[in-house]
C-alpha positions in Angstrom: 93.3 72.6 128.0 96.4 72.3 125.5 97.5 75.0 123.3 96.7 73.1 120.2 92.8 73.6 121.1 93.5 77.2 122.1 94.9 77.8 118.9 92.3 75.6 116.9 89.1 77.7 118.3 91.3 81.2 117.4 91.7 79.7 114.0 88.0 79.4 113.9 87.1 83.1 114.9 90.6 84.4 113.0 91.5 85.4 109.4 94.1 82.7 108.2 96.2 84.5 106.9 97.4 86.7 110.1 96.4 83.4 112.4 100.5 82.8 114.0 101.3 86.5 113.9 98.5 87.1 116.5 99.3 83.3 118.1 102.9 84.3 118.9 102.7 85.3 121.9 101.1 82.0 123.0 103.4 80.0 121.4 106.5 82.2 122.6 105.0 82.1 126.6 104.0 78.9 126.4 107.6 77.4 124.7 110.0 80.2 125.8 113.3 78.9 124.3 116.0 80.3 123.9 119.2 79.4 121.4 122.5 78.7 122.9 124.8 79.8 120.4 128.4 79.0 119.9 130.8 81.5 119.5 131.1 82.9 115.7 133.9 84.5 114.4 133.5 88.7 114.1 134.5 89.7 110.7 136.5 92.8 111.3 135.4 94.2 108.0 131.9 94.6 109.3 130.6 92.8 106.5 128.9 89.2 107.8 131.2 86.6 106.4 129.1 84.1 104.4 130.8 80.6 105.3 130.3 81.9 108.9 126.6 82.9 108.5 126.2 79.5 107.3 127.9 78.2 110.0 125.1 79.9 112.3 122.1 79.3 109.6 122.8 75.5 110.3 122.9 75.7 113.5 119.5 77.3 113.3 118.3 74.7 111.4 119.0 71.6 113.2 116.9 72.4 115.7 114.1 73.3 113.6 114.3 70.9 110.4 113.9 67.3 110.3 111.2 64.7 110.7 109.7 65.0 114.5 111.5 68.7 114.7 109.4 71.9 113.5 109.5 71.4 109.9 110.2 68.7 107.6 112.0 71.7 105.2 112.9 75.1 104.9 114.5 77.3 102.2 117.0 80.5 103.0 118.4 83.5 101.3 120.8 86.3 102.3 121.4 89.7 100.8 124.0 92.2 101.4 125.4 95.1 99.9 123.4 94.3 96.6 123.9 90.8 96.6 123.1 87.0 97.3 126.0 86.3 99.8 124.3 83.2 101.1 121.3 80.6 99.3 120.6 77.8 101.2 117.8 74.7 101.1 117.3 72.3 104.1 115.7 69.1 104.4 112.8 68.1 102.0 110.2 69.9 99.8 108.2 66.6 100.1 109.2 63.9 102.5 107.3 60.6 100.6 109.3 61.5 97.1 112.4 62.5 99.7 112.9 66.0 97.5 114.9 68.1 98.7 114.5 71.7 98.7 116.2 74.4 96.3 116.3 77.8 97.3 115.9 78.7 93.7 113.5 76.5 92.7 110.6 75.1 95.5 107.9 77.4 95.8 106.7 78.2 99.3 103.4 80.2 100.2 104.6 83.2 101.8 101.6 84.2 103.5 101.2 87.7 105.1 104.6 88.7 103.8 102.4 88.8 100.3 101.3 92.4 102.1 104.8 94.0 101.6 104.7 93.6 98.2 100.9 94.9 97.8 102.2 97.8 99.6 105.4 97.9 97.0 103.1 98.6 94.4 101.0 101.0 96.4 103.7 103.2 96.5 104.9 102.8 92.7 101.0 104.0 92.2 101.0 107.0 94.7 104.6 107.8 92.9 103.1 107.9 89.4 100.4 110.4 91.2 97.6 107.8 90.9 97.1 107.2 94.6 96.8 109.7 97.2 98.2 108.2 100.6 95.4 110.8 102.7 92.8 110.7 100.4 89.2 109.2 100.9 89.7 105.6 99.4 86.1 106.1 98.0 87.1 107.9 95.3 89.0 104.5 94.3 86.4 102.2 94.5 83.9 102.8 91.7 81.0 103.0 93.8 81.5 100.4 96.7 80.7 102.3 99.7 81.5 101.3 103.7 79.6 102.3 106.0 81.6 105.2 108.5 79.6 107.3 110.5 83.4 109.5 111.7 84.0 112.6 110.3 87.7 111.2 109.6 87.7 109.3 106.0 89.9 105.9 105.6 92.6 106.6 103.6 95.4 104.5 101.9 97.5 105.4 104.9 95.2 103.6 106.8 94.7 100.4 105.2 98.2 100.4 104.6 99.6 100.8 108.6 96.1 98.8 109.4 94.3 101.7 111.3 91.4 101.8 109.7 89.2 101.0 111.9 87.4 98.7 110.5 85.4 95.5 112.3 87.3 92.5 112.1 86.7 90.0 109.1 86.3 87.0 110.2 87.5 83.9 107.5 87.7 80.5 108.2 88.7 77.1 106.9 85.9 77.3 104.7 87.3 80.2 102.8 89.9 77.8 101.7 89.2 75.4 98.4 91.0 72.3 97.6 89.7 72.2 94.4 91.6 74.8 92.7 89.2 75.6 89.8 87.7 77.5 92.2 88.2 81.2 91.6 86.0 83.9 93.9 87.2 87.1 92.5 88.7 89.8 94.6 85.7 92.3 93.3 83.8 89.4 94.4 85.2 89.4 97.9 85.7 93.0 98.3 81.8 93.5 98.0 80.3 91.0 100.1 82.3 90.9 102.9 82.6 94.7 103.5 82.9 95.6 107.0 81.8 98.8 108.7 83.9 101.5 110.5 83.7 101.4 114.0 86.5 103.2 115.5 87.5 106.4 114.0 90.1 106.4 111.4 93.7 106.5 112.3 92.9 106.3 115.8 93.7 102.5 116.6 96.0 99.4 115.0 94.6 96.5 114.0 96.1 94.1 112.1 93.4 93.8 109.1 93.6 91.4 106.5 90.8 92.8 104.7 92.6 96.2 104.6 95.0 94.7 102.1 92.6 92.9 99.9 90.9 95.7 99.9 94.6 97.6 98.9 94.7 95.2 96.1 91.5 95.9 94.6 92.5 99.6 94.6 95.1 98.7 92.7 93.0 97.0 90.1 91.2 99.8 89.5 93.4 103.0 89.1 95.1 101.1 86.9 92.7 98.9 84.7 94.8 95.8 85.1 94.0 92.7 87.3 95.8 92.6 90.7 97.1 89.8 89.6 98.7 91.3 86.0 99.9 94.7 88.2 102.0 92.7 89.8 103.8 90.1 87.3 104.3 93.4 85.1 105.3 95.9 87.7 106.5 94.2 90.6 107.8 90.5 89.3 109.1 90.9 86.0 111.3 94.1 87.1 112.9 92.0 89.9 113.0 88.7 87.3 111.3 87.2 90.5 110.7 84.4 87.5 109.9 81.7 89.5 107.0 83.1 91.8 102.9 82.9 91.4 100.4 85.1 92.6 97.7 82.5 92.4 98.6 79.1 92.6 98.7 77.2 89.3 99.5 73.2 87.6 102.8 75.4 87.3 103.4 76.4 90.6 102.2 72.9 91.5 105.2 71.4 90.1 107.7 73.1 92.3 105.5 73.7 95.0 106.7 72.3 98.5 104.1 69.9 100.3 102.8 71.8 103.4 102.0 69.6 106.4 99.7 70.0 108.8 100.4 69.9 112.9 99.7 66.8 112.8 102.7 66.2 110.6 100.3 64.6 107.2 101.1 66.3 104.0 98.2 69.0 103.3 96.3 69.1 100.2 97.3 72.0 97.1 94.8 74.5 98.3 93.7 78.1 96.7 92.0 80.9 99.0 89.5 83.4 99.3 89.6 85.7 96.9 92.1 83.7 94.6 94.2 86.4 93.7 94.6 87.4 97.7 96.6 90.5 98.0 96.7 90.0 101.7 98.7 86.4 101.4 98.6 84.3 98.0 101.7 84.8 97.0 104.1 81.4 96.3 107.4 82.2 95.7 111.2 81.0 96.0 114.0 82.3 98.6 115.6 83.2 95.8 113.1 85.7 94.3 112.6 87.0 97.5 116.5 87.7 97.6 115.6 89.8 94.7 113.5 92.3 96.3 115.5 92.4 99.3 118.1 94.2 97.5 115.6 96.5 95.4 114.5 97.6 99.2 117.8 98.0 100.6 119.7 99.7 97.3 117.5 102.6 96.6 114.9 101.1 94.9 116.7 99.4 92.0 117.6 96.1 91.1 119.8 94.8 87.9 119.2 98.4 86.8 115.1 99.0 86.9 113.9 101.4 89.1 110.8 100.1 91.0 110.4 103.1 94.0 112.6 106.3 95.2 114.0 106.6 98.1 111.0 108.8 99.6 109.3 105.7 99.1 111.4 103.6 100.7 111.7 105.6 103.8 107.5 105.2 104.2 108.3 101.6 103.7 110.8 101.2 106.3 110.0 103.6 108.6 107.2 103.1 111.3 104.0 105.2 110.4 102.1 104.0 113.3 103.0 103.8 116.8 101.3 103.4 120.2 105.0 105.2 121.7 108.0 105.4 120.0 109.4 103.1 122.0 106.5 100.7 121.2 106.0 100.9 117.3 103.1 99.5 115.4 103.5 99.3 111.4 105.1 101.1 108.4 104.0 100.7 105.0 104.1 97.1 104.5 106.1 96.1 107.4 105.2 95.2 111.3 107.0 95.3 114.7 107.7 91.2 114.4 110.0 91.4 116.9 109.4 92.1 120.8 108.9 95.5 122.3 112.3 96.5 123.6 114.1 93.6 121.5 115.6 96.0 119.1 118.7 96.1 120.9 119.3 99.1 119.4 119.1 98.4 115.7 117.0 99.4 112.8 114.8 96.3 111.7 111.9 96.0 110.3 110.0 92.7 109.0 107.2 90.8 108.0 106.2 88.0 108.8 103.7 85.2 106.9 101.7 82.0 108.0 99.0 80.1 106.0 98.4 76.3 106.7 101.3 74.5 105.8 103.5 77.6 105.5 105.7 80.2 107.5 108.2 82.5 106.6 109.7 85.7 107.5 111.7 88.7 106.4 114.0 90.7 108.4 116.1 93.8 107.3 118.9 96.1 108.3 118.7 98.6 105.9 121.6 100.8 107.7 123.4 97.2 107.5 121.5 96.8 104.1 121.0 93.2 105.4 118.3 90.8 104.6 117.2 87.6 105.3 114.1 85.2 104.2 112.9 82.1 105.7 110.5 79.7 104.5 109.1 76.6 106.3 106.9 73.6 105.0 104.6 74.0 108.0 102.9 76.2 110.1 105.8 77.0 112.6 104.9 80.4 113.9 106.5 82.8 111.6 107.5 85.8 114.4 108.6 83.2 117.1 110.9 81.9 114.8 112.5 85.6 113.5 112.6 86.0 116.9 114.7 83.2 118.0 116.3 84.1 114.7 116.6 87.5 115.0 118.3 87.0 118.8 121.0 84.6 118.0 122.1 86.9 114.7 122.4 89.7 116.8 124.4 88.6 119.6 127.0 87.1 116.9 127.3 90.1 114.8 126.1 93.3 115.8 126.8 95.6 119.0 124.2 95.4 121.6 124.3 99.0 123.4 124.9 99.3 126.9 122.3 100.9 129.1 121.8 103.0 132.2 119.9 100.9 134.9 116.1 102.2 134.2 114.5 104.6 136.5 111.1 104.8 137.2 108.1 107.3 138.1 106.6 107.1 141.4 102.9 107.9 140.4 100.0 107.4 143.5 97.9 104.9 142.8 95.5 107.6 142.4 96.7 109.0 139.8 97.6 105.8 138.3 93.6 104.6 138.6 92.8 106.2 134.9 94.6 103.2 133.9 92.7 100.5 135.6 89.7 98.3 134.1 89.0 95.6 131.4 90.2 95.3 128.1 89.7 93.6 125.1 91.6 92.7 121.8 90.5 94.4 119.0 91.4 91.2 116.8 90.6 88.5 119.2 87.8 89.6 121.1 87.7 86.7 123.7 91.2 87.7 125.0 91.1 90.3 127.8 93.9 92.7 130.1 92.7 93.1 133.4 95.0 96.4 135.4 94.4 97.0 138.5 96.7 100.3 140.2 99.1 99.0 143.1 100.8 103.0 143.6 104.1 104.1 143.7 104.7 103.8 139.6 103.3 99.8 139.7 100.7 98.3 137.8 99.5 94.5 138.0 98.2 93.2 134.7 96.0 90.1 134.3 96.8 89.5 130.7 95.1 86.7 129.0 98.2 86.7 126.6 100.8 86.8 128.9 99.6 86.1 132.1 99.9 87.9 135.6 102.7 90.7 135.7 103.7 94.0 137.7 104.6 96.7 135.4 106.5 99.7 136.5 105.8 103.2 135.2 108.8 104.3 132.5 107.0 107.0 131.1 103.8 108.7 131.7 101.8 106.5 129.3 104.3 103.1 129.1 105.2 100.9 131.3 107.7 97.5 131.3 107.2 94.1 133.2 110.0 92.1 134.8 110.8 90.5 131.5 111.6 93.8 130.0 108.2 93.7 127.9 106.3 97.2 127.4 102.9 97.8 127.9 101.9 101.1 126.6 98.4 103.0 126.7 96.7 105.5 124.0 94.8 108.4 125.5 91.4 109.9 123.3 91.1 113.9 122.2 89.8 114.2 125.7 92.8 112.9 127.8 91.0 109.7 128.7 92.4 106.1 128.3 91.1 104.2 125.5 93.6 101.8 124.7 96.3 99.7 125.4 99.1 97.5 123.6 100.7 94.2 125.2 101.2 91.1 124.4 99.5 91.0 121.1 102.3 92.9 119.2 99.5 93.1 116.1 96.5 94.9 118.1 95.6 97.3 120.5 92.9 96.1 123.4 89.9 98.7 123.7 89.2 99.7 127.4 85.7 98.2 128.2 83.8 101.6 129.2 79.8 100.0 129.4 78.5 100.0 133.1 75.5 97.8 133.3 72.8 99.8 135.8 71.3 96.9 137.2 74.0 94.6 138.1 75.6 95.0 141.3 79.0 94.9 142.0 78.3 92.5 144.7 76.6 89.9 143.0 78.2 86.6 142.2 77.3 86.8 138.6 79.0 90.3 138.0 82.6 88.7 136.9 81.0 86.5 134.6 78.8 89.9 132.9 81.4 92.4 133.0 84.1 89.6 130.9 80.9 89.0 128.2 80.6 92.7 128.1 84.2 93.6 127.3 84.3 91.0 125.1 81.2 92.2 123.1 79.3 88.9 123.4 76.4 90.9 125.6 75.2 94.5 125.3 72.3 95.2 127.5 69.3 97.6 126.5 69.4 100.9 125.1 68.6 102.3 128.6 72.4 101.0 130.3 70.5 97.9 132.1 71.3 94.3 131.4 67.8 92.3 133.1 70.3 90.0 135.1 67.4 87.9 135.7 65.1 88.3 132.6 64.9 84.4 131.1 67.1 84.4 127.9 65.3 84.2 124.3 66.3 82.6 121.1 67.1 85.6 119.8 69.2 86.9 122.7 70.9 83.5 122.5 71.5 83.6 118.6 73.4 86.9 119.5 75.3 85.6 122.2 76.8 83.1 119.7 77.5 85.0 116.4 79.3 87.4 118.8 81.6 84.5 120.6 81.9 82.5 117.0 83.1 86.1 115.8 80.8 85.2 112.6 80.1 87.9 109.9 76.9 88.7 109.8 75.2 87.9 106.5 73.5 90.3 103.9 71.3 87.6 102.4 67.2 88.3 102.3 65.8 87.2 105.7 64.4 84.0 105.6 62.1 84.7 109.1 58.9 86.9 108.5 59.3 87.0 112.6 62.6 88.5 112.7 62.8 90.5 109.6 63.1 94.7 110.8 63.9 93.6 114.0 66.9 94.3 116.4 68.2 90.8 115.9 67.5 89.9 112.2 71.2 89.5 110.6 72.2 87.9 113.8 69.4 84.9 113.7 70.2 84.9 109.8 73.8 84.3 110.6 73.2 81.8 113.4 71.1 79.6 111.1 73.0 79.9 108.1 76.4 78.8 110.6 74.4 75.9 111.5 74.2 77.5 115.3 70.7 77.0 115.9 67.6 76.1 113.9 64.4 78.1 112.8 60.9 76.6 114.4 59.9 75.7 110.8 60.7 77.5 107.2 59.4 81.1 108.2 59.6 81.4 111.6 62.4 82.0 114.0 60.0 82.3 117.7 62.8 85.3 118.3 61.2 86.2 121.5 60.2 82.4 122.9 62.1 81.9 126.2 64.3 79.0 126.6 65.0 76.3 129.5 67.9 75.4 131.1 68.2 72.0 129.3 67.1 73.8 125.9 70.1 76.3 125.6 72.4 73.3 127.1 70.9 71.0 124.0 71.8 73.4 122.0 75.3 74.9 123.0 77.0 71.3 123.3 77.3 70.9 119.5 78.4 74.6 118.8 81.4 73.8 121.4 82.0 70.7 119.7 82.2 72.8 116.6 84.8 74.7 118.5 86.8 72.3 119.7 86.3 69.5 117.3 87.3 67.0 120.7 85.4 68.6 123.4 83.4 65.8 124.1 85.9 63.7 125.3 87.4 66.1 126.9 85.9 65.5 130.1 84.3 62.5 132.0 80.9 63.3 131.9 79.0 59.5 132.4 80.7 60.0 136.2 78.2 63.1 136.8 75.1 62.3 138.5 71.6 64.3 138.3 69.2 64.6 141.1 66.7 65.2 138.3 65.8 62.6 135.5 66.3 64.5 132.0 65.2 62.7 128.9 67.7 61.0 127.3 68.1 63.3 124.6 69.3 66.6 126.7 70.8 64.3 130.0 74.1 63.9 128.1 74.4 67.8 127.1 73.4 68.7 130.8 76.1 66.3 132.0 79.0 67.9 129.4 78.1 71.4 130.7 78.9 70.1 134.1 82.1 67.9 133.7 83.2 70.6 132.1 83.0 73.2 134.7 80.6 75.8 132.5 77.8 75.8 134.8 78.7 77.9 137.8 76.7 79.4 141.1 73.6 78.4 139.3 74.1 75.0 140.1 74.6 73.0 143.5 76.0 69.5 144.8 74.5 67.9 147.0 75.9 65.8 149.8 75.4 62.5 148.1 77.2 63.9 145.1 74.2 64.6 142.6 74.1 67.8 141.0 70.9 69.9 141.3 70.6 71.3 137.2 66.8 72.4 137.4 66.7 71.6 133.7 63.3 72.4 132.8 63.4 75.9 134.6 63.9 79.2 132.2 67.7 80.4 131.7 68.1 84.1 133.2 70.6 86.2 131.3 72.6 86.3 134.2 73.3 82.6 133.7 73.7 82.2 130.8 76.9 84.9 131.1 78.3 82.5 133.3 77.9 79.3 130.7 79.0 81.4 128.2 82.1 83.3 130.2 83.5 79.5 131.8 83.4 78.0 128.4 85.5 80.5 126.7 87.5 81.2 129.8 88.1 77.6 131.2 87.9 75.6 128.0 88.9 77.5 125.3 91.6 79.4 126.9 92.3 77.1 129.6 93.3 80.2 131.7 90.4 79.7 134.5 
C-alpha cells in the first residue's frame, strides 16, 4: 500500500493538529533525501551574513517551491542579535490570482507552533504568581474534574512537557468546519471531550494536543479574560505581532494564503475545534513571528516591553522532559524536532506546526541567538523539512564537533532479555516495536516506524542503530522496563505486559492475538484468558472497532435498554453513533448475539472503506472464487476480505483454486484477531 493511504487512516485515528509531527518519520524513511549544498562563504565575524543566507534560503527553496514541487509558496524570516537580518516570500499565496507571498503581510496557519506561544503566556501567568508549574491543575478549573486514579496529580508541568498521562484524544476531519460561523467554545471542548488518566503523571511523553487546549482554558480562567483576548493583549500587542489572528476572521481572510491539499486543489477557509484552539489556531505572518524570535532570544524583551525573565526563558528553552539526556523529549513549549543524535553538538530547540494546508517550523540558537521561521501553503511535513533545513544550515555555518569512534557494552543476551517484547505507541496505537536480544551489547528491532535494525548497547539503557539513530528505554520505580523511545520522536511506546492464559505459544493464531493485544484492540476476561475459540458477539465486535478507529467513547444517554450498565455500553454507543455498526431496532443492541463469518465480513468491508476511502479497488476481488454460494449481498464482502489478504489460517484453497470461507459458520475470537491484525498490518500499514 502507498504512504498516502498510510497516512490518510493515521489522520483518521490522529489529532490534526500534531498529524506530520508524528508522520515524520514515515515521510523521512520513506523519502530519505538529502541536500547537496554548494559551498557558502564563512563569515569570519561569526555573524551569518545575510546576502549569503539568502544565497542558501533559495537554494532551499527551489527544490521545495513551485507548481509540481512541495509547495506552491512559502514565507521566511531571520533573526539575529535582536534583529530581522533576512525577510523573504517565495512563490504564490494563491496560484489562480498568481499572488505572491509577503513575508509581512500573507497570513499562514501555524499549526502546532501555536503551543509555544500558549506556553509563552503560561509562564508570564506563573511569573505574576497566578499559576503554579507543580500544582494540581484542579484548582484551575472551576470544577471540571478528570478522572486519575494515581496518587501523582497533573500539573502545569505536565500538560506543558505533554506527560500527563492522559488517553489520547482522538479528532478528526469532522472537527474541522468550513463554515466559519461555526464557533464550539474551548469551555465547550474542554468538558466534553475530557480524557482520563491512565498512566501516572510525569512518568511518560506523549505528545497531547488536548494538554494544550486544555493549557489555554487555564489561562481563561485565572485571569478572567478569553483565551483569545489573553493573548492579543499580553502576548500580540507587546510584540506589535499586528498582523496575526488567533481565530480566523473576514480579516484574516483577506491576507490569508490558499492552503492546498495533497492533491494539489486549493482547500476551503476552514475554522477548528474549539475555535479559539490553543493547541494550533493561530494565523500569523513570518514577520510577526520574527518578532517573538527576538523577545525569546534577548532576554525576554522586544522594542522595550518585557514579556518573561530570563528564568523563564531558560524553562522555555531548556528540555524538561527526557527519556536520556542524550534523547530529549520537550521543554516548555518546545520539542526535540530534529533527530536523536542530529544536534551535532548545538543548542536547538524548535517547534514545529502542520494543519491541512499548512506547515511551518521554528528553529533557534539561542547561544547563536539565531532564529528562523518557515511557512508552507501545504501540508509538507513540518520536522522533515527543519530537518533537511536544519542539516544544510549547519554544515555551512556552524562547527560540527569531532568525535571519538563509539564504544560499546558487551551485555549477555541474558541480561539484555529485560528489554525484549512488544511495544506500542502511546499516540498511534496500531504502530508496534518488536526487540528481540541477540547478546554481546546487540539488539534487533522490528520497528513499524523504521523498519528492521540492530542496535548496539551505548549505555545501559540507550542504544543506536547503524544510521546513528537512538533508541532509548525508561525503567518503572521497580527497575522493570516499561517504555521505550524510537522512531516516533513525539511518543514513547508502552511495553505490552498482558499474557493471555489460554493461548498457546504454539498456536498459529498467537501472532495475530498478541499484536491486537499490544495494540489495545483486545483485552481478554478479568481472569487473564482470551476464549481463543469462543464465537465473537456484537458487542465484542463493537469493541474491537472503537479500539482500532481509536474513537472517543461518547458520554451521551444510552440509547440500548440491552447494553446500558453493561461492560460494553459506551463502546456499542460509540460504534453506532460512528456509523460502525447498527442497533437490531431503536432499543436494542442483541450485545451478546453471536455473529457468522459472512456477518462480521458484511459488516467490516464498509468500516475499511471508511478507512481507506479507496480500498475497494484496491484489490481484484471479482477473480476470487468461492466453493460456497453466498447470497449476493455478503459474496462481494467475503471476496474483498480475501483479495485482500485479511483472512488468514482460517481459510483454505483448494486445488481448483476456490477458496473454502465457511461463511455461515460462527467467527471465534481467535479469528477474528487475525481479520482484524492483517487488515491493519497488511493494508493499512503495508508492512506485512
Amino acid at each position: 500500500m502507498d504512504k498516502r493511504k498510510k497516512v490518510w487512516f493515521v489522520n483518521l485515528i490522529l489529532s490534526i493538529t500534531g498529524l506530520a509531527i508524528i508522520l515524520t518519520v514515515i515521510t523521512f524513511i520513506s523519502q530519505n533525501k538529502k541536500n547537496e549544498a554548494k559551498p557558502v562563504k564563512q563569515p569570519s565575524s561569526g555573524v551569518i551574513d545575510s546576502a549569503e543566507l539568502e544565497k542558501l534560503l533559495n537554494q532551499f527553496m527551489d527544490e521545495k517551491i513551485g507548481v509540481d514541487k512541495e509547495a506552491p509558496g512559502a514565507a521566511v524570516a531571520v533573526v539575529q542579535d535582536g534583529r530581522i537580518v533576512l525577510s523573504k516570500g517565495y512563490g504564490y499565496a494563491d496560484l489562480n490570482k498568481n499572488t505572491a507571498v509577503d513575508p509581512k503581510q500573507t497570513l499562514f496557519r501555524i499549526g502546532s507552533v501555536t503551543k509555544t506561544f500558549t506556553a509563552a503566556a503560561i509562564m508570564q501567568l506563573v511569573e505574576e504568581g497566578k499559576l503554579d508549574l507543580y500544582r494540581d491543575i484542579q484548582a484551575y478549573l472551576d470544577g471540571i474534574e478528570f478522572n486519575n486514579p494515581f496518587a501523582e496529580p497533573v500539573t502545569i508541568h505536565h500538560l506543558l512537557t505533554h506527560t500527563s498521562g492522559f488517553q489520547v484524544t482522538t479528532e478528526t476531519m469532522q472537527d474541522i468546519y468550513e463554515d466559519l460561523s461555526t464557533f464550539i467554545s474551548l469551555k465547550e471542548y474542554i468538558d466534553k471531550n475530557k480524557p482520563p488518566v491512565i498512566r501516572e503523571p510525569g512518568t511518560s511523553y506523549m505528545y497531547d494536543n488536548y494538554a494544550y487546549n486544555l493549557l489555554g482554558f487555564i489561562i481563561g480562567n485565572v485571569t478572567g479574560m478569553s483565551y483569545q483576548q489573553y493573548m492579543e493583549e499580553y502576548i500580540l500587542k507587546p510584540l506589535k505581532m499586528n498582523n496575526t489572528h488567533m481565530i480566523i476572521t473576514e480579516q484574516a481572510l483577506m491576507h490569508l494564503a490558499v492552503g492546498y491539499g495533497s492533491d494539489d486543489n486549493p482547500l476551503a477557509p476552514y475554522t477548528l475545534t474549539p475555535a479559539e484552539a490553543p493547541d494550533g489556531g493561530m494565523l500569523t505572518t513570518a514577520e510577526d513571528v520574527a518578532h517573538f524570535m527576538i523577545a525569546q532570544l534577548n532576554g525576554g524583551i522586544y522594542d522595550g516591553n518585557y514579556l518573561w525573565s530570563e528564568d523563564s526563558l531558560k524553562l522555555m528553552q531548556q528540555y524538561q522532559s527526557s527519556i536520556s539526556s542524550e534523547y530529549p523529549d520537550a521543554s516548555y513549549g518546545y520539542e526535540n524536532l530534529l533527530e536523536s543524535g542530529k544536534h551535532y553538538g548545538q543548542w536547538i530547540i524548535g517547534k514545529g506546526g502542520d494543519v491541512p494546508g499548512y506547515s511551518s517550523f521554528i528553529l533557534m540558537f539561542p547561544k547563536e541567538k539565531f532564529g528562523i521561521f518557515i511557512a508552507f501553503n501545504k501540508q509538507v511535513s513540518s520536522a522533515y523539512v527543519a530537518r533537511e533545513w536544519n542539516q544544510l544550515f549547519i554544515e555551512q555555518y556552524l562547527p560540527v564537533p569531532s568525535t571519538a569512534p563509539p564504544t560499546y557494552l558487551k551485555s549477555s543476551q541474558q541480561q539484555l532479555k529485560r528489554f525484549e517484547g512488544t511495544y506500542s505507541d502511546l499516540r498511534i496505537k496500531i504502530m508496534l516495536t518488536k526487540v528481540t536480544a541477540t547478546g554481546n551489547g546487540e539488539l534487533t528491532v522490528e520497528d513499524d516506524f523504521t523498519g528492521v535494525h540492530k542496535l548496539k548497547q551505548k549505555e545501559e539503557l540507550v542504544f543506536e542503530d547503524e544510521n546513528g539513530d537512538l533508541l532509548a528505554f525508561k525503567e518503572d520505580k521497580s527497575g522493570n522496563i516499561n517504555y521505550l523511545k524510537y522512531g516516533n520522536p513525539v511518543s514513547y511506546a508502552g511495553k505490552s505486559t498482558i499474557i493471555f492464559q489460554d493461548v498457546s505459544a504454539n498456536s498459529v493464531y498467537e501472532p495475530y492475538i498478541s499484536n491486537l493485544k499490544a495494540m489495545g484492540i483486545v483485552y481478554g476476561a478479568s481472569n487473564g484468558k482470551y476464549h481463543p475459540e469462543q464465537p465473537l458477539t456484537r458487542a465484542q465486535l463493537a469493541a474491537m472497532l472503537v479500539r482500532m478507529m481509536g474513537i472517543n467513547l461518547v458520554q451521551t444517554r444510552p440509547q440500548f435498554i440491552d447494553t446500558e450498565g453493561t461492560w460494553a455500553e459506551r463502546q456499542v454507543e460509540t460504534a453506532v453513533a460512528a456509523g460502525l455498526m447498527k442497533g437490531m431496532d431503536g432499543q436494542h443492541f442483541e450485545p451478546d448475539k453471536v455473529l457468522t463469518r459472512q456477518e462480521v465480513a458484511a459488516i467490516l468491508v464498509p468500516v475499511f472503506q471508511t478507512a481507506v476511502p479507496d480500498f475497494l479497488s484496491l484489490f481484484q476481488s471479482e477473480k476470487v472464487k468461492l466453493s460456497e454460494k453466498p447470497t449476493s449481498e455478503v459474496a462481494d464482502s467475503i471476496k474483498v476480505l480475501v483479495a485482500a489478504g485479511i483472512t488468514g489460517p482460517d481459510t483454505v484453497v483448494n486445488e481448483n483454486g476456490t477458496v473454502v470461507f465457511r461463511g455461515t459458520e460462527l467467527l471465534t475470537r481467535q479469528e477474528a484477531a487475525v481479520w482484524f491484525n492483517n487488515f491493519i498490518r497488511k493494508v493499512v500499514l503495508g508492512i506485512e
